[in-house]
C-alpha positions in Angstrom: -22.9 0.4 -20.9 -22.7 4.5 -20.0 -22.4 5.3 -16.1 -24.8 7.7 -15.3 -24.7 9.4 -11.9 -28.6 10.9 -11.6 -27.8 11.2 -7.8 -24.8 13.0 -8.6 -26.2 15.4 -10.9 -28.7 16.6 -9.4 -26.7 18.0 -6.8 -23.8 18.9 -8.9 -26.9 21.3 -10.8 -28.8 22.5 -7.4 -25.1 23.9 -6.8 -24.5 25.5 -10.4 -27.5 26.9 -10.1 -27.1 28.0 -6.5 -24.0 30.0 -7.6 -25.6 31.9 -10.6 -24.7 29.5 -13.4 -21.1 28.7 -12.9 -18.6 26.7 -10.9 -15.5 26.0 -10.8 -14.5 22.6 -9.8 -11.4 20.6 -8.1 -10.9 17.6 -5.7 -9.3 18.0 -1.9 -6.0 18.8 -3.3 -6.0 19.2 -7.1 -7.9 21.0 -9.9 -8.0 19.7 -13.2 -6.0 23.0 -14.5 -3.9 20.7 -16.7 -6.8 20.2 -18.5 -8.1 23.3 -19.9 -7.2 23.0 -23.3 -10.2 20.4 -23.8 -12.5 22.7 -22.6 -14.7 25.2 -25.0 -13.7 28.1 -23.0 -10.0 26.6 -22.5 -11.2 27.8 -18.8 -12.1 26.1 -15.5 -15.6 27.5 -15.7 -18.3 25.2 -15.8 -21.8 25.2 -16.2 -23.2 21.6 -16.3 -22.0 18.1 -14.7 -21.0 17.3 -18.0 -18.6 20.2 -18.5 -16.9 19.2 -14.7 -16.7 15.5 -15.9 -15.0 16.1 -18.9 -12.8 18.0 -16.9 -11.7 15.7 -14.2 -11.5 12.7 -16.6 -9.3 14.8 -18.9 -6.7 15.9 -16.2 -3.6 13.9 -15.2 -3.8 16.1 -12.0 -6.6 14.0 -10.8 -5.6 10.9 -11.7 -2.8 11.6 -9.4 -5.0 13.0 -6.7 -7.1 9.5 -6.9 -4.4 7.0 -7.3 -0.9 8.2 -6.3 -2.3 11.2 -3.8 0.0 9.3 -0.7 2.4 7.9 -2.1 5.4 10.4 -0.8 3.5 10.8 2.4 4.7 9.0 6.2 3.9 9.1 9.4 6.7 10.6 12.2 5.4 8.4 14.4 6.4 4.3 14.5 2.8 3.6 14.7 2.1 1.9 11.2 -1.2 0.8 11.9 -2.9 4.0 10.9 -4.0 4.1 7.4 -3.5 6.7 5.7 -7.1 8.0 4.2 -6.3 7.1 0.3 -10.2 6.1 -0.5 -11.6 9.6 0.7 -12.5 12.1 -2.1 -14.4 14.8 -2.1 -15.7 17.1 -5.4 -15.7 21.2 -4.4 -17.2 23.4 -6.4 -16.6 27.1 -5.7 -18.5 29.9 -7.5 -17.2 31.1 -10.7 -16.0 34.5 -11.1 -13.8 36.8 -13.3 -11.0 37.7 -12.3 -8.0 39.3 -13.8 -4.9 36.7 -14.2 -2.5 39.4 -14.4 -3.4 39.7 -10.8 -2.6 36.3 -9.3 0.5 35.9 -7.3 1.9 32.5 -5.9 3.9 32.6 -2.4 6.4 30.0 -1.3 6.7 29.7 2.3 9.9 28.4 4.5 10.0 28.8 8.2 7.3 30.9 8.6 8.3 33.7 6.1 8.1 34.3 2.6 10.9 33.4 0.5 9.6 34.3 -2.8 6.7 35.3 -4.7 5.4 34.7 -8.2 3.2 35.9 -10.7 1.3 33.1 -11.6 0.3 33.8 -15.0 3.1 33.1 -17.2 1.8 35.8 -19.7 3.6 39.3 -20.3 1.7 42.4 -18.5 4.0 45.3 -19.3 1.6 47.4 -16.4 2.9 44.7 -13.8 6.4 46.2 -13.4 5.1 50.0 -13.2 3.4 48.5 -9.7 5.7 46.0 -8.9 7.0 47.9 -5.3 3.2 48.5 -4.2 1.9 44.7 -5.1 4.9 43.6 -3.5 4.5 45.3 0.0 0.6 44.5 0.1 1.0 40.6 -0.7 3.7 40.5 2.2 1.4 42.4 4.7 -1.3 40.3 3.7 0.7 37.3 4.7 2.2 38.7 7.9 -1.8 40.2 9.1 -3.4 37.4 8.0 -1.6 33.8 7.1 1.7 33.7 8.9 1.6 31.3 12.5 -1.8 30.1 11.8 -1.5 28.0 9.4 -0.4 24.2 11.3 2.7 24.0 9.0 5.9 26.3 8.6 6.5 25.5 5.1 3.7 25.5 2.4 2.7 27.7 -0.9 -0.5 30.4 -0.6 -1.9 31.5 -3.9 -3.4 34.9 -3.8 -5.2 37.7 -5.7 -4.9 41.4 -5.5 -8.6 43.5 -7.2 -7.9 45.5 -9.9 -8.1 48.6 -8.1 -5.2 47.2 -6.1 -7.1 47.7 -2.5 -7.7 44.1 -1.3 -6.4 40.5 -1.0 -7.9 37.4 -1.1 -6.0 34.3 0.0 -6.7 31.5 -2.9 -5.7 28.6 -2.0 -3.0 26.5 -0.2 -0.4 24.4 -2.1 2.1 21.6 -0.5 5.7 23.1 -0.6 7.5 20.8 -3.0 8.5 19.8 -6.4 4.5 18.8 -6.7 3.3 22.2 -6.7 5.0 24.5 -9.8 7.4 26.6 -9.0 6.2 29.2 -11.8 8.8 31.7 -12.5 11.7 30.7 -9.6 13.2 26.8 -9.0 13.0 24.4 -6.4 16.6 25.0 -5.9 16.4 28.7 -5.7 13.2 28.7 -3.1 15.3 25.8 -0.9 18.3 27.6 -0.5 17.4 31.2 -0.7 17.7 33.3 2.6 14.7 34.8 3.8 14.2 37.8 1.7 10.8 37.7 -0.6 11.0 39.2 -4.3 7.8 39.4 -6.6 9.1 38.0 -9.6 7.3 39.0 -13.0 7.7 37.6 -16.7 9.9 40.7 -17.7 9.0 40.5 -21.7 6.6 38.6 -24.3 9.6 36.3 -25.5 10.4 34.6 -22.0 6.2 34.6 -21.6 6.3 32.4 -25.0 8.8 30.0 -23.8 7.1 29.5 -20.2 4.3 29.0 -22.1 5.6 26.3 -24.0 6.2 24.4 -21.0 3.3 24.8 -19.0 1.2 21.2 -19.1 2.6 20.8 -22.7 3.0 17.0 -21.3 -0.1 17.0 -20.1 -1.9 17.2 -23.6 -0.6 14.2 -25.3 -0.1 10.5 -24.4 1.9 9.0 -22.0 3.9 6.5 -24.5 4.2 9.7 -26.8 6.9 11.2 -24.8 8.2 8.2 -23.9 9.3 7.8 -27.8 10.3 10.8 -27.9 13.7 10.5 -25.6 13.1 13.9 -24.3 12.8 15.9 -27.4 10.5 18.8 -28.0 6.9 18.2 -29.3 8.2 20.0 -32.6 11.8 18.0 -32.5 9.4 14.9 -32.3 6.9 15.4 -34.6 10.3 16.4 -37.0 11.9 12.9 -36.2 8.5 11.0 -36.7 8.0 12.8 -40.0 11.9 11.4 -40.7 11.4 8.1 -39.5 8.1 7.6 -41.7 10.0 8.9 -45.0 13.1 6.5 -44.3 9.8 3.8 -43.7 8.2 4.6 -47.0 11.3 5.0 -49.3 12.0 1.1 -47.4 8.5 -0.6 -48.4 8.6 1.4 -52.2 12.3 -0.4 -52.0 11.4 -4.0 -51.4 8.0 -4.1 -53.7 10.4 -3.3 -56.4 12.6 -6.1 -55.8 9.6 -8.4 -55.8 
């Protein structure tokens, strides 16, 4: 039997259309980024419920976000009674527009100051350095105008994005400050235990763009009990090994029907 969700899809439409023909969708935390490859536009743009349902179902992000959301999440105060409010999703679609990756910039926050910043697209945009200073100095006035003190906690992860003539901000999105959220182009380690001293840091050539690129969701696109075979190799170092075993396999079975 197929689900079907009329209810559903009519308002998912009233809102596509309400935006000009193109949303882009995500849950309360999570958007289904990981899952990009599957679509036709390897984008988060979407113009029908069917395009946003092949997303979320094809994401391990919202899996998480439905199932696993709370699991590293406590109360400070001894009264266990409250639960915590696992069952309560909601779908948000924004508009769709085009913007220019080259200008999106991750900020980790500690204490109520920026300890580093990001580019956020792993790809290599020889312009970036040339304006490094200037992006720099606007992302970190943006925070300290705008973000910094009112947001309830002291540590947390702003996503931002600079125009292309380089004369506004525009606060993205918030992230939780943790190894959940990627750390893009710094560590964990470095953001924990780095004094408070921001740096803009920017994929410096096409070869370390290719390797981050390797990485990014690469898990993401294959199963589960794939990489749990695998021991920790590569995809290629896998797909190597697999090709080995089978050989060994073959040359086995060819072995045995001739002692037959």
């Amino acid at each position: 039997m197929v689900s079907s969700f009329p209810g559903l899809e009519k308002e998912i439409w009233d809102i596509v259309n309400e935006f000009g023909g193109a949303v882009f969708p995500k849950l309360n935390w999570s958007s289904p980024k990981d899952a990009t490859w599957i679509s036709t536009t390897n984008t988060l743009k979407c113009n029908s419920p069917s395009d946003i349902f092949l997303l979320l179902k094809s994401s391990d992000f919202i899996a998480h976000d439905l199932d696993h959301a709370f699991e590293e999440c406590y109360y400070e105060s001894e009264d266990v009674s409250r639960k915590l409010p696992s069952d309560e999703f909601e779908l948000v679609l924004r508009k769709w527009y085009d913007v220019a990756p080259s200008m999106e910039f991750r900020c980790f926050v500690k204490d109520n100051e920026i300890v580093g910043i990001s580019q956020r697209d792993v790809n290599f945009y020889a312009f970036l350095q040339e304006i490094e200073d200037e992006l720099e100095t606007s992302i970190i006035n943006f925070f300290e105008s705008k973000i910094k003190e009112r947001f309830p906690d002291s540590d947390y992860v702003i996503d931002v994005y600079i125009t292309r003539n380089r004369e506004r901000v525009w606060l993205i999105d918030f992230n939780p400050f943790g190894p959940m959220t990627d750390s893009l182009l710094y560590s964990w380690e470095e953001i924990l235990t780095r004094p408070s001293s921001p740096k803009l840091r920017l994929v410096i050539s096409q070869a370390e763009a290719s390797q981050s690129q390797n990485v990014a969701y690469s898990v993401n696109r294959y199963p589960r009990e794939m990489f749990d075979f695998s021991q920790g190799q590569t995809v290629a170092e896998f797909a190597e090994s697999f090709q080995n075993a089978l050989a060994v396999s073959g040359r086995g079975n060819d072995e045995e029907s001739e002692n037959e």
